[in-house]
Every structure is written in structure tokens, then in C-alpha cells.
Residue, then its C-alpha position, 0 to 999 in steps of 0.5 A: x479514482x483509479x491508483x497510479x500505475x494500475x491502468x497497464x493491467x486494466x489495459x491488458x484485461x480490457x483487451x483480452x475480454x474484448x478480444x473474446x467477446x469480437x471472436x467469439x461473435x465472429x467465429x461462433x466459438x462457444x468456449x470464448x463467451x465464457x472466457x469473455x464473462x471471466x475476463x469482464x469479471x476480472x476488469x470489475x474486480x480489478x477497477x475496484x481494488x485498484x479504487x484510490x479514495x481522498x482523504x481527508x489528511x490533517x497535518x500534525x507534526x506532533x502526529x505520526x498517522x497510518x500509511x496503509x489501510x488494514x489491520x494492526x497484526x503486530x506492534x514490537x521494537x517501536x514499529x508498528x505492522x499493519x495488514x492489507x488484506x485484498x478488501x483493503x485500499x492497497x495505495x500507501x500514504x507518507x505517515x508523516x512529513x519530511x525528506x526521503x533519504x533513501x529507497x532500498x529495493x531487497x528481493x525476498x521470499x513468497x511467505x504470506x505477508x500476514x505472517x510476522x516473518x514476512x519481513x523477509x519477503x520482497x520488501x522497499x525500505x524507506x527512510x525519512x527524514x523529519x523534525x523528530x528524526x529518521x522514520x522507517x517505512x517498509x513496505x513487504x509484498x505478500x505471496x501473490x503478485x510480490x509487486x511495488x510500486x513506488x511513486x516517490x524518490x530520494x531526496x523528494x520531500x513529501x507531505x504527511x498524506x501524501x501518496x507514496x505508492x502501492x503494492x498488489x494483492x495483499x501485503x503489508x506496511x510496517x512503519x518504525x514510531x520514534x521514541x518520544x512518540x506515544x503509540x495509540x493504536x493496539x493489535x487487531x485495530x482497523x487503520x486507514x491511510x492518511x486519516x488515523x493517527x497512531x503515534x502522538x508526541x507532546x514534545x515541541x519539534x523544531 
């Protein structure tokens, strides 16, 4: 399965390549069959790094699961930030179920958003609204693209698992645990999205 909003860059690759190819063919323009072979490299690439896998989610509401596939780079303040790097399933999952408040779109820097102050980068911030109270989403561009995109609005509710958007060419997802949650998961752990749970509360909710 191709991500949402993905298909108008394949459709421009596409395009180009096969531009390339048809004139190059027409026009015995040497230097355009090697532009064709890069562009047709490039639409591969592109058809596997925009790749949106199922997963398998089981909703708990004593569960806080990842919202991104990567790696855990930083864990302070309650909130937990993993890295997407360009290997990784970039589409975002709601880490748990609830309302979304608001959506906060902050333009922002080009810092490589494995560093920890990324979080002064291009950035969405989402606030959702649960049984165990608010829980903060952040998604933060990375130096490349600085492109997200959101698949959900205010006043959506949503389901843990649940698609919630994408960002492009690496970037980073930070997500704030409420305090009667245990964090499970600890720096340089590999996460996946919708599957892995890393915070867990033995508190009842409503």
C-alpha cells in the first residue's frame, strides 16, 4: 500500500522518466537514456519509501503504543522522541484514542532532526484529548523536504493505530506520556508504529 498523499510525487517522477525514455527514443539524444535510468531509480525508490504497511494494532486504553516507526533518541519531561530515519515507514499512527483538540502548524529551521533541538524545526503539534487526559503529538520535519502531512482535523476522533499523517525524508515524532503512565521503552530502542507499546498505566480509566 502506497501513503496518502504520496501519489503526486510518484505522478511527477513517473512522468519525467517517461518523457526521457519516449524522447530520447525519438530524438537519439544520448544524455536522455541516462536521465531516464535515474529517473526510473528514483520512482523505485520512491514507490518503497512511501510503502504503508498494516499493522497489526491492539487497542488498550491502559496503553500508550509508538506513533512512528525508529529509533528512541531522547526520553526527558515525560516525552518520548523517536527518530525516522530514511529506511523507516514515515506514515504516523495515533498512539492512543481520544479527540483531537487542535492542530498547530510552526514554521521553523533545517536542523537535522536527529539532533535534540530539532524541535525548533517545521513542526505540527497536536493535542489529543483522552480518558487519562491531554497527550501531545509533535511531529518535526527534518532538513530535507520539511514536508507534513496531516490526514486528521480538529474535532476528529480518532483510534489508537489509527493513520494520522506522514512526514517526507526523515524527521521525528515526539509524543508527551501522561504522569500515571509508565514509560517502557528506553533511548536507542527500535519502535514501530501502532504495534509497540511504550508507556503502560495500571490506573482504571473512565
Amino acid at each position: 500500500m502506497i501513503a496518502k498523499g504520496s501519489f503526486t510525487w510518484l505522478a511527477i517522477v513517473f512522468t519525467f522518466t517517461t518523457c526521457c525514455a519516449v524522447a530520447s527514443y525519438i530524438t537519439s539524444v544520448a544524455y536522455l537514456w541516462p536521465v531516464s535510468y535515474v529517473g526510473a531509480a528514483l520512482f523505485i525508490f520512491f514507490l518503497w519509501f512511501f510503502r504503508d504497511p498494516e499493522r497489526d494494532t491492539k487497542v488498550c486504553r491502559h496503553c500508550v503504543v509508538a506513533p512512528a516507526d525508529g529509533k528512541v533518541v531522547d526520553i526527558r519531561d515525560r516525552k518520548v522522541c523517536i527518530f525516522m530515519n530514511l529506511h523507516n515507514v514515515h506514515v504516523n499512527r495515533a498512539p492512543v484514542s481520544g479527540q483531537v483538540r487542535t492542530i498547530t502548524h510552526i514554521k521553523g529551521g533545517y536542523i537535522p532532526a536527529f539532533y535534540k533541538d530539532s524541535d525548533r524545526n517545521e513542526r505540527t503539534v497536536m493535542l489529543i484529548d483522552t480518558d487519562v487526559g491531554e497527550v501531545q503529538l509533535t511531529q518535526i520535519a527534518g532538513a530535507l523536504v520539511r514536508r507534513i502531512v496531516s490526514y486528521v482535523r480538529e474535532g476528529d476522533n480518532i483510534v489508537q493505530g489509527q493513520r494520522i499523517g506522514m512526514i517526507r525524508l526523515g524527521s521525528r515524532v515526539d509524543v508527551t506520556i501522561p504522569p500515571q503512565f509508565d514509560i517502557l521503552c528506553s533511548e536507542g530502542d527500535r519502535v514501530y508504529a501502532g504495534e509497540t507499546i511504550i508507556a503502560k498505566t495500571e490506573i482504571s480509566t473512565r
